[in-house]
LODOKE-926659 format. One record per atom (N, C-alpha, C, O, CB): residue number from 1; chain; residue in three letters; x, y, z; atom name. Coordinates in pm, 1 decimal. Each point is the difference from the previous one (the first is absolute). Glycine has a CB too. Layout:
BEGIN
{NUM A Ala {X Y Z} CA};
...
END
This chain:
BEGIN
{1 A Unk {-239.9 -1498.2 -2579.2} N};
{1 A Unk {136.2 -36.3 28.8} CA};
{1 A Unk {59.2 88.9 106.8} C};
{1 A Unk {-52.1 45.0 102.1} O};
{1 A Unk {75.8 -127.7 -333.5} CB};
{2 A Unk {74.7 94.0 191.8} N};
{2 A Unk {109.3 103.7 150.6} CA};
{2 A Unk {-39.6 139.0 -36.4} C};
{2 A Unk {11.4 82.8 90.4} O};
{2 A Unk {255.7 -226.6 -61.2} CB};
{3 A Unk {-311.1 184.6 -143.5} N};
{3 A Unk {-8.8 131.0 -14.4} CA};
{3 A Unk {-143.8 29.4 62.7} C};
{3 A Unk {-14.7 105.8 61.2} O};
{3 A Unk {181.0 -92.0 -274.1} CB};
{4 A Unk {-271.2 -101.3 200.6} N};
{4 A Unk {-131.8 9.7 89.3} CA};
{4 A Unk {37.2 -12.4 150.7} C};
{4 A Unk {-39.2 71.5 92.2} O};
{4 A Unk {-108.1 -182.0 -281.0} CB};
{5 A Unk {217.8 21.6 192.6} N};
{5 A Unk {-10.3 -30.8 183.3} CA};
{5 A Unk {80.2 203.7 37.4} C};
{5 A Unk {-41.8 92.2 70.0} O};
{5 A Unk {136.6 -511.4 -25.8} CB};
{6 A Unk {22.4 404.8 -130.3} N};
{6 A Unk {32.2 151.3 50.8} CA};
{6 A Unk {-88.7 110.0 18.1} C};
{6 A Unk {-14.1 78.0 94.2} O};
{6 A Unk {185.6 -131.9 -192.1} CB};
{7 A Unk {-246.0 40.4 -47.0} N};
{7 A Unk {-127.2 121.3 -2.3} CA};
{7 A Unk {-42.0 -13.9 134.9} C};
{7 A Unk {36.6 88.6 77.3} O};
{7 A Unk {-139.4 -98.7 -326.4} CB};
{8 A Unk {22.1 -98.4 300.6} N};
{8 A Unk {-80.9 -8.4 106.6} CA};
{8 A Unk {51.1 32.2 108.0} C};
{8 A Unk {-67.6 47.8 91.1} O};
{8 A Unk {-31.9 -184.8 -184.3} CB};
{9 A Unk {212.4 119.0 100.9} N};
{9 A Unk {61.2 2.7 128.5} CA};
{9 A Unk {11.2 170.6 -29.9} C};
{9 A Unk {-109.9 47.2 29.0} O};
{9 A Unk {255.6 -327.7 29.5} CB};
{10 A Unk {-89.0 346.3 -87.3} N};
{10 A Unk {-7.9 170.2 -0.3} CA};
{10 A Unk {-168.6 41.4 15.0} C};
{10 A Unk {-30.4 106.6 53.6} O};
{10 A Unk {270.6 -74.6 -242.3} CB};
{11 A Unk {-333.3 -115.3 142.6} N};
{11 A Unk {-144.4 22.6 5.1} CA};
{11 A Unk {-10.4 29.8 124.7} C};
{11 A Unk {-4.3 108.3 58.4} O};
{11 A Unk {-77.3 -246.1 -223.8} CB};
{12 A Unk {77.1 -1.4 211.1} N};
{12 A Unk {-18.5 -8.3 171.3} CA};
{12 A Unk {71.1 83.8 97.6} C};
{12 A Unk {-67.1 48.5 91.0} O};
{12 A Unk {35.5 -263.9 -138.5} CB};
{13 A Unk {156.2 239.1 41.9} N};
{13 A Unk {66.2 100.0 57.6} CA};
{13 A Unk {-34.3 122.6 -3.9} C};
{13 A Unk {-27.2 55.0 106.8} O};
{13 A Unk {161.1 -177.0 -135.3} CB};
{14 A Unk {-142.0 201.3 -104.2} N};
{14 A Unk {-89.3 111.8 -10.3} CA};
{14 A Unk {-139.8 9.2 97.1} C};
{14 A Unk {-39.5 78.1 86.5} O};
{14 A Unk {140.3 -87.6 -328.2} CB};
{15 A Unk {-146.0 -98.0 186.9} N};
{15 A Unk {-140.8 2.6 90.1} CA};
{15 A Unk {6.9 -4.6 154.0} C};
{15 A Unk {-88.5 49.4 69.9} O};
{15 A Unk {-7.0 -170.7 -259.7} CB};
{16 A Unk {201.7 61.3 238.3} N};
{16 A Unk {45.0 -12.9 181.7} CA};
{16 A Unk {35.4 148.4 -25.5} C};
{16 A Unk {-76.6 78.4 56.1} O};
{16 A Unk {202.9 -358.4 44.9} CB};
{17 A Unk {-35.5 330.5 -167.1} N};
{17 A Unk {48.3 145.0 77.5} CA};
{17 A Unk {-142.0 79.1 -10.2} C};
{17 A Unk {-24.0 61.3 104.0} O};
{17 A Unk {314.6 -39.6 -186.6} CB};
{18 A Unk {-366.4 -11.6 6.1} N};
{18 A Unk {-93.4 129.7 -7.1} CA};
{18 A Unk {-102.9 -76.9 89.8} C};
{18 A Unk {-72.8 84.1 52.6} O};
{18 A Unk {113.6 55.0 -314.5} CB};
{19 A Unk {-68.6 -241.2 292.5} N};
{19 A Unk {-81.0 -33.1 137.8} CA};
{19 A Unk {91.1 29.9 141.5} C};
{19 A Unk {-66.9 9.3 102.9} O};
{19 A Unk {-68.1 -214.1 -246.1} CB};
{20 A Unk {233.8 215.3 151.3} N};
{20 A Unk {100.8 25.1 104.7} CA};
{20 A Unk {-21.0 152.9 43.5} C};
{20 A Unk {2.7 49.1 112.8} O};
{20 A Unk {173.8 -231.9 -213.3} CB};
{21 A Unk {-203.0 255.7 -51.8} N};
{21 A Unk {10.1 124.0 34.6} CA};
{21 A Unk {-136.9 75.1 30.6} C};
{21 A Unk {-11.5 120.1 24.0} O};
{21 A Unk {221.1 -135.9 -154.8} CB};
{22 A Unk {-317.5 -85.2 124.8} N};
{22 A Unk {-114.5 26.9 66.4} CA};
{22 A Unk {-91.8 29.9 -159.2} C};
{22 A Unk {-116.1 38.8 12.3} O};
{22 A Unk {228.9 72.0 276.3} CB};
{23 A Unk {-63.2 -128.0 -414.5} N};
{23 A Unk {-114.0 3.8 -124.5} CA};
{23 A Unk {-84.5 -124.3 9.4} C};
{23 A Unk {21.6 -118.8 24.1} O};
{23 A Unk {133.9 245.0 -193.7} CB};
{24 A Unk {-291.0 -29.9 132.7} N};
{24 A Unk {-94.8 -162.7 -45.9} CA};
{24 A Unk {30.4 -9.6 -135.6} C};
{24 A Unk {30.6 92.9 -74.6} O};
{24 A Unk {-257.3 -87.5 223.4} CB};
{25 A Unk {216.1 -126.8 -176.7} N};
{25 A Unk {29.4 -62.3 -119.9} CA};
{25 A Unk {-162.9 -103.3 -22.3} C};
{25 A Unk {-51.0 -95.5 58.6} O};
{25 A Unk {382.8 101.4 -15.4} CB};
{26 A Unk {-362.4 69.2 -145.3} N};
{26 A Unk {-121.7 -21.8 -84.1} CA};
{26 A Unk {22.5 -124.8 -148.7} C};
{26 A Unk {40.9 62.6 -97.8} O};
{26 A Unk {-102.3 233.8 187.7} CB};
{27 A Unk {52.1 -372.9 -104.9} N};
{27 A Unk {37.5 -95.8 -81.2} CA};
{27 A Unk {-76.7 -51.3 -87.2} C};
{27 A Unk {-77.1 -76.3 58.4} O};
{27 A Unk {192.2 45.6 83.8} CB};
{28 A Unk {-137.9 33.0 -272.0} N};
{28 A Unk {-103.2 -66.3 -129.8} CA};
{28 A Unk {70.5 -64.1 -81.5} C};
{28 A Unk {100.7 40.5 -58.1} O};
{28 A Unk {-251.0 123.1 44.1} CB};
{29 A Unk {82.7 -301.6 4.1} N};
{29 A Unk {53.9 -111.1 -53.3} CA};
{29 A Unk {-75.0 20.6 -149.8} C};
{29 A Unk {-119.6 -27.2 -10.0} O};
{29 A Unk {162.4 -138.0 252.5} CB};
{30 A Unk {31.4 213.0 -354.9} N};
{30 A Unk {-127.1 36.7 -74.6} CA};
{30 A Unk {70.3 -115.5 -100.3} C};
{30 A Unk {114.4 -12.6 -43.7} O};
{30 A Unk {-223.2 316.2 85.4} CB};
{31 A Unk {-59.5 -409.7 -62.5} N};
{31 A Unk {45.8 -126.8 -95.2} CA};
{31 A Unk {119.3 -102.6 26.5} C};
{31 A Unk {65.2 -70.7 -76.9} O};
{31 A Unk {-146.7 229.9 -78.8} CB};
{32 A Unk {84.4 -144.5 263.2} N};
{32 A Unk {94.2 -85.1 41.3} CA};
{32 A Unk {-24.3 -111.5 64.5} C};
{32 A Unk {-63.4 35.5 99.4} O};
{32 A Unk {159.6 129.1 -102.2} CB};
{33 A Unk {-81.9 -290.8 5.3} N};
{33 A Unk {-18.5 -94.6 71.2} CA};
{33 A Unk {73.0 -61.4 106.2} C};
{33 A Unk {-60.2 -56.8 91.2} O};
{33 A Unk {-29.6 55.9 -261.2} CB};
{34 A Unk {191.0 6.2 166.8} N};
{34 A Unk {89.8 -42.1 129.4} CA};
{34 A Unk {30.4 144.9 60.8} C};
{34 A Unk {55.1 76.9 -78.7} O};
{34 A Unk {73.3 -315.0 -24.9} CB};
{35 A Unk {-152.8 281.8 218.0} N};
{35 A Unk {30.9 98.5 63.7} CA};
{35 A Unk {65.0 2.8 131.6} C};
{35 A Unk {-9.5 90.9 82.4} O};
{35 A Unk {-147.6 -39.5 -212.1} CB};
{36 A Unk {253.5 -207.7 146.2} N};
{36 A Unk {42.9 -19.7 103.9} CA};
{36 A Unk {131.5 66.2 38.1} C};
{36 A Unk {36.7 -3.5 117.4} O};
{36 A Unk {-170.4 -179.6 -148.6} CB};
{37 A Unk {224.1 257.9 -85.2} N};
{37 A Unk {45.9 117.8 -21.0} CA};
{37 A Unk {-12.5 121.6 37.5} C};
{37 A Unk {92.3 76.7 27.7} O};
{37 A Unk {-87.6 -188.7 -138.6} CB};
{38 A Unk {-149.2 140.2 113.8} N};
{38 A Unk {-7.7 153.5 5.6} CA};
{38 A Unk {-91.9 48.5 109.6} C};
{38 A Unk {-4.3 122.1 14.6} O};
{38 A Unk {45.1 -111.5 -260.5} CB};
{39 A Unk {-104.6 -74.8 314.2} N};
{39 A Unk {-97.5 -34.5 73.5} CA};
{39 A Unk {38.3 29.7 96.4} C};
{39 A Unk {-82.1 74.7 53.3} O};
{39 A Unk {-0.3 -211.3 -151.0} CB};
{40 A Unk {211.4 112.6 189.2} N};
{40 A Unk {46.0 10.3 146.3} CA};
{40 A Unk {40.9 120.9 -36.1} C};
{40 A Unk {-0.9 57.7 108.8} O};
{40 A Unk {69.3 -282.5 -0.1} CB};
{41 A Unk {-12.9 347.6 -232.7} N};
{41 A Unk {16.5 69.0 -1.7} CA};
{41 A Unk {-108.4 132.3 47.9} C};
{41 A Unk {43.7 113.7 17.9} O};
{41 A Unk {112.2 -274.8 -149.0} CB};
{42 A Unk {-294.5 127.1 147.1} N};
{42 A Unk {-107.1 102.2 47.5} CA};
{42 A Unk {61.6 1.1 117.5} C};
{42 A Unk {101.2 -55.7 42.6} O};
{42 A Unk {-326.8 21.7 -159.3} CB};
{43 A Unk {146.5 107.7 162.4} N};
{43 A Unk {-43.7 64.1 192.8} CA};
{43 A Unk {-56.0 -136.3 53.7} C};
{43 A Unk {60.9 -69.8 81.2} O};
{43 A Unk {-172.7 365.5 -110.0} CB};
{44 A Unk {14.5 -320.0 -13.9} N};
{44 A Unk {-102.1 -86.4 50.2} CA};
{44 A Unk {-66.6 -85.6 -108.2} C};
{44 A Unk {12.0 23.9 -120.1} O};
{44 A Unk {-47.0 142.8 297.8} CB};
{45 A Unk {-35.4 -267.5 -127.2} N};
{45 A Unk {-87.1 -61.1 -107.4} CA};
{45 A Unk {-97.6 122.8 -30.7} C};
{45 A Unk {-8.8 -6.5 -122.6} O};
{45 A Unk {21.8 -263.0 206.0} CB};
{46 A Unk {-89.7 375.4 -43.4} N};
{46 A Unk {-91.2 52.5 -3.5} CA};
{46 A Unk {64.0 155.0 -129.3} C};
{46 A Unk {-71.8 81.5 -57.9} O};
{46 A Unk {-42.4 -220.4 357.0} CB};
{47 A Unk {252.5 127.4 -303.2} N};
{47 A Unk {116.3 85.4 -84.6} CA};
{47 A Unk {24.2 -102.2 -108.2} C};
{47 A Unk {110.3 4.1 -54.5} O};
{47 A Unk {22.8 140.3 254.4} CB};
{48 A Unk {-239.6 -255.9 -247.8} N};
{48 A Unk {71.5 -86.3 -96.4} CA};
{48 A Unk {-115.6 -18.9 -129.2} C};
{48 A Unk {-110.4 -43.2 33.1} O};
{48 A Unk {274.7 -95.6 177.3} CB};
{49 A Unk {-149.2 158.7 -300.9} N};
{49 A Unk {-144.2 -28.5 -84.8} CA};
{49 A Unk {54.6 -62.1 -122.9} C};
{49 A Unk {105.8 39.0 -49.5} O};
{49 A Unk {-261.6 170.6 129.5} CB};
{50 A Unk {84.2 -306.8 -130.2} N};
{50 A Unk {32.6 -79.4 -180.9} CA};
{50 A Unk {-133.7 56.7 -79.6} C};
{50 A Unk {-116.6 -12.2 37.5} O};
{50 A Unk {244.7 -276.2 33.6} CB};
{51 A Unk {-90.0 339.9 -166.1} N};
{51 A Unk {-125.5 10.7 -116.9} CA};
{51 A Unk {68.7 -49.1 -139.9} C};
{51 A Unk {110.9 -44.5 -29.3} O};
{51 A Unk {-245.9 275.3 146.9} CB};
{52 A Unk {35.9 -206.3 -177.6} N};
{52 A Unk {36.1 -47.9 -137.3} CA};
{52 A Unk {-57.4 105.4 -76.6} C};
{52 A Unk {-69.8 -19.4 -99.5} O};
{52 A Unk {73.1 -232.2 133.3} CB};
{53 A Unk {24.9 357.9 10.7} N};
{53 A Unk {-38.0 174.9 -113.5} CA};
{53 A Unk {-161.3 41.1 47.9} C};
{53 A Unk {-41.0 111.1 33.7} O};
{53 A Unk {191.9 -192.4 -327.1} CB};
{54 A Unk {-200.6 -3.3 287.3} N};
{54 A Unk {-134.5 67.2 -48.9} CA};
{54 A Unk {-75.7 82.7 158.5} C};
{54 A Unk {-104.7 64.6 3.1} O};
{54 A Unk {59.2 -299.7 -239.7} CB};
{55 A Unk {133.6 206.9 346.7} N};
{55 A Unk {-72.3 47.1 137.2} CA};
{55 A Unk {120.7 115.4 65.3} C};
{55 A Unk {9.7 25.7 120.0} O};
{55 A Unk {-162.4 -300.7 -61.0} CB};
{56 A Unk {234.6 332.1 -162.2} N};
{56 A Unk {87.5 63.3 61.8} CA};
{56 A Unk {-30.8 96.2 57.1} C};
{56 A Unk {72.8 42.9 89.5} O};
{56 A Unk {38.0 -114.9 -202.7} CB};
{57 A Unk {-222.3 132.2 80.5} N};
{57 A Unk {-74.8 108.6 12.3} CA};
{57 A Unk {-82.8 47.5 136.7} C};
{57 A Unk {-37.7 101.5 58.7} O};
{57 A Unk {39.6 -166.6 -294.0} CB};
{58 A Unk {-3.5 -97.4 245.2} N};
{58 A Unk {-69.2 -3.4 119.5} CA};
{58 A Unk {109.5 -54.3 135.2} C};
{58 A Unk {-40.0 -19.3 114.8} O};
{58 A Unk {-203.2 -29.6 -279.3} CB};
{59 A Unk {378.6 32.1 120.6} N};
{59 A Unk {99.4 -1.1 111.9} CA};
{59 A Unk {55.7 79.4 23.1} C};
{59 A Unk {29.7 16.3 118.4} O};
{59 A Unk {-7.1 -162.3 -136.8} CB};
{60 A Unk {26.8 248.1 -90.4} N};
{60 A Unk {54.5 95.2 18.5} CA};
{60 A Unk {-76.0 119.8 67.0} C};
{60 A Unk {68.4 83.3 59.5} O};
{60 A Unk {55.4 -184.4 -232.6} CB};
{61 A Unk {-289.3 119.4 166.9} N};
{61 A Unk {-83.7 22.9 104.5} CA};
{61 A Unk {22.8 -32.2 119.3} C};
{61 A Unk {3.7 98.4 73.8} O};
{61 A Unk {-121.7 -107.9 -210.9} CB};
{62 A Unk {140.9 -121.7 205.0} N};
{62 A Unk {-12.2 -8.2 111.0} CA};
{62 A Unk {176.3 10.5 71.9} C};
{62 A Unk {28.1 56.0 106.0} O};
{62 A Unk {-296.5 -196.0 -161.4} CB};
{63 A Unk {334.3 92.4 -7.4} N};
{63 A Unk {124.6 52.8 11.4} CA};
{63 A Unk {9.4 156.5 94.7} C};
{63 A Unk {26.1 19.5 118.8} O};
{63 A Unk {11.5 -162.5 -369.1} CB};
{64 A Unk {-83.9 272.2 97.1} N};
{64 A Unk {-47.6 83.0 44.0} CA};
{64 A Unk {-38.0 34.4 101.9} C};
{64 A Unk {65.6 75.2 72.1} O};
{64 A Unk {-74.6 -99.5 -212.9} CB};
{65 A Unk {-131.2 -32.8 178.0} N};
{65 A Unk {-39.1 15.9 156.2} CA};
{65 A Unk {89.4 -16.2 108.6} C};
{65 A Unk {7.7 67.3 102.8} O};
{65 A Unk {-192.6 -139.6 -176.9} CB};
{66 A Unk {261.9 -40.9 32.7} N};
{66 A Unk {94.3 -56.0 147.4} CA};
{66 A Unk {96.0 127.7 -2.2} C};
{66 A Unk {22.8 51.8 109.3} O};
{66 A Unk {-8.2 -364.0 -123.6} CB};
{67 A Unk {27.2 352.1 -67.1} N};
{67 A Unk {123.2 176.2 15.2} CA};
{67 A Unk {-85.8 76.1 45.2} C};
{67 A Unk {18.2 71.2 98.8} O};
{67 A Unk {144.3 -48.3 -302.6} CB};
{68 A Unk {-266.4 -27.9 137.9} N};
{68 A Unk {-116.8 112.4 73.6} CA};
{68 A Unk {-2.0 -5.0 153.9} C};
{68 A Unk {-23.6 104.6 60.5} O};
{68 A Unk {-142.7 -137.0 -260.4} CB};
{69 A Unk {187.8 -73.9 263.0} N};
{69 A Unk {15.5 -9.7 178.8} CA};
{69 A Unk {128.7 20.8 36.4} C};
{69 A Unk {54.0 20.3 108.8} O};
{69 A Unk {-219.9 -188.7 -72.5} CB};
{70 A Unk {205.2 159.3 -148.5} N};
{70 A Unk {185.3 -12.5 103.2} CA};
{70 A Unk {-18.2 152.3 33.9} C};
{70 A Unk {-85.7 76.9 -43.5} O};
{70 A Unk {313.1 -271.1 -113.4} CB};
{71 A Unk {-142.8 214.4 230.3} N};
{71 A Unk {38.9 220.2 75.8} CA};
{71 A Unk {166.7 -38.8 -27.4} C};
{71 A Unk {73.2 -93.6 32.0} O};
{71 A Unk {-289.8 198.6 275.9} CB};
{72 A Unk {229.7 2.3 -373.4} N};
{72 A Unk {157.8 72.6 -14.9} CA};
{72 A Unk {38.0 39.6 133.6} C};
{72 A Unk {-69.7 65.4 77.6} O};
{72 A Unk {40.9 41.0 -312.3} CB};
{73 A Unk {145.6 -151.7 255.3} N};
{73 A Unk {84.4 102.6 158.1} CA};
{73 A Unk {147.9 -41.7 -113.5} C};
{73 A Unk {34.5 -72.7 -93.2} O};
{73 A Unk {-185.1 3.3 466.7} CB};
{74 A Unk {206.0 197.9 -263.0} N};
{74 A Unk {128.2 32.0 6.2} CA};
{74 A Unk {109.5 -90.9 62.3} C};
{74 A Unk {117.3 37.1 2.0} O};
{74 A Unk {-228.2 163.7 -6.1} CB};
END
């Protein structure tokens, strides 16, 4: 109802400002089936992953790796 469309709409906004401000945004759809919600909220398709529990282990690994390349500046 209006209280979802509101949620979403603060979702999405949140998610524009911290992409505005240059954060990657890493995104797991965990058990979820419609993710047309949360999905534009990553960085990228390649910042977007769905599991259903049992491979978290192995995203949050590669996740991992991708911070592992980023470099900190000032």
């Amino acid at each position: 109802g209006d209280q979802d469309a509101q949620h979403i709409a603060r979702f999405d906004a949140t998610c524009a400002l911290a992409k505005q401000m240059g954060i990657t945004i890493w995104v797991i759809a965990l058990d979820v089936v419609d993710t047309d919600d949360i999905e534009p909220c990553a960085t990228s398709e390649a910042h977007f992953y769905t599991s259903d529990g049992s491979d978290l282990e192995a995203i949050f690994e590669e996740i991992g790796q991708g911070i592992g390349n980023l470099r900190l500046t000032r």
